[in-house]
C-alpha positions as CSV (number, residue, x, y, z in Angstrom):
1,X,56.9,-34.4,54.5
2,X,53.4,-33.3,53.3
3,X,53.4,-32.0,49.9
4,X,51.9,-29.2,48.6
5,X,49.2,-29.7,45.9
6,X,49.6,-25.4,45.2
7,X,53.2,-25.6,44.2
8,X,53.1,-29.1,43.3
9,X,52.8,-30.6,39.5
10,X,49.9,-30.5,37.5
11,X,48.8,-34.3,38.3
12,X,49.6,-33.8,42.0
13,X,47.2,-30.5,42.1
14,X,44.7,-32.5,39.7
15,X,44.3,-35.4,42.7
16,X,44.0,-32.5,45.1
17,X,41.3,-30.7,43.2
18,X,39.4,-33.6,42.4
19,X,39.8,-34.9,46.3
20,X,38.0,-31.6,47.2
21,X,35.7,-31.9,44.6
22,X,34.4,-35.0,45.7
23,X,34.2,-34.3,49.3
24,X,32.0,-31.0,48.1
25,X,29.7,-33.1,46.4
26,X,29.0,-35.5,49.1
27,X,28.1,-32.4,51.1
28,X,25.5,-31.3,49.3
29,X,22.8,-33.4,49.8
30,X,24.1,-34.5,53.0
31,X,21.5,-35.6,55.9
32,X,22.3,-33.7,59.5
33,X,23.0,-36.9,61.2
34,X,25.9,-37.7,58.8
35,X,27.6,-34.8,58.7
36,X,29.8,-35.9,61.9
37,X,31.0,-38.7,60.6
38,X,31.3,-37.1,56.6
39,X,33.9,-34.7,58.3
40,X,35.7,-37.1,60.1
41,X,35.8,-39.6,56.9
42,X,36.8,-35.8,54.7
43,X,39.6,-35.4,57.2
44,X,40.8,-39.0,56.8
45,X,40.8,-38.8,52.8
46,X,42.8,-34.5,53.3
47,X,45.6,-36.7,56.4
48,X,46.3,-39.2,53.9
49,X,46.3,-37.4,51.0
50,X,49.4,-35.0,52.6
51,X,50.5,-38.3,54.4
52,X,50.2,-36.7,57.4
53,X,49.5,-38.5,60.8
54,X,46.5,-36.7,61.9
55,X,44.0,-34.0,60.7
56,X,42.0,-31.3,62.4
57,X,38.8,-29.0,61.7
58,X,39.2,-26.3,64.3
59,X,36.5,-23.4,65.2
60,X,37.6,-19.9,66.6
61,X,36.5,-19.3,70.0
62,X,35.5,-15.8,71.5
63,X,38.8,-15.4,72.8
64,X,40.9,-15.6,69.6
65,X,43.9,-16.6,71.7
66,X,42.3,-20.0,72.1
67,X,40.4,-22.6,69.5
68,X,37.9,-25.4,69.6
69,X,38.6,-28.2,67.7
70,X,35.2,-29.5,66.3
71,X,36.8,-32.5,64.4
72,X,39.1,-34.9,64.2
73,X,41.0,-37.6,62.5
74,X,44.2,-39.9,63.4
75,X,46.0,-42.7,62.5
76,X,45.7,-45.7,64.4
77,X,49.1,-45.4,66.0
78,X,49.1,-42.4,66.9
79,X,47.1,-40.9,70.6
80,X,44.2,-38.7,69.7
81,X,43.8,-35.2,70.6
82,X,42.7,-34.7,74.3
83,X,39.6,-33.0,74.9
């Protein structure tokens, strides 16, 4: 089950702060053509961090009923998100 770095122990929300930290800082200097594959490699480090299976960066559509999911990351065993 993922944990949660909010209600988890100080050295548990220490790795998640620092995990965001450094994913900010590679950010800010970032060339446009990297930022595709930055996000996907961000989403790998947040998935495995909450030992999750796969992770998502999803944009709000016009119609708030549905979303558009701008980026992805998945384990190699598991079947990526359709189009």
């Amino acid at each position: 089950m993922a944990q949660d770095p909010l209600s988890a122990g100080p050295k548990v929300r220490h790795r998640f702060e620092t995990l965001l930290s450094g994913i900010s800082r590679r950010f800010v200097k970032l060339p446009a053509d990297r930022i595709d594959q930055e996000v996907e490699g961000a989403l790998r480090e947040i998935a495995v961090f909450f030992d999750v299976d796969r992770c998502a960066l999803l944009g709000v559509r016009p119609d708030p009923r549905f979303v558009l999911t701008t980026h992805a990351w998945c384990a190699e065993s598991i079947e990526p998100l359709p189009d």
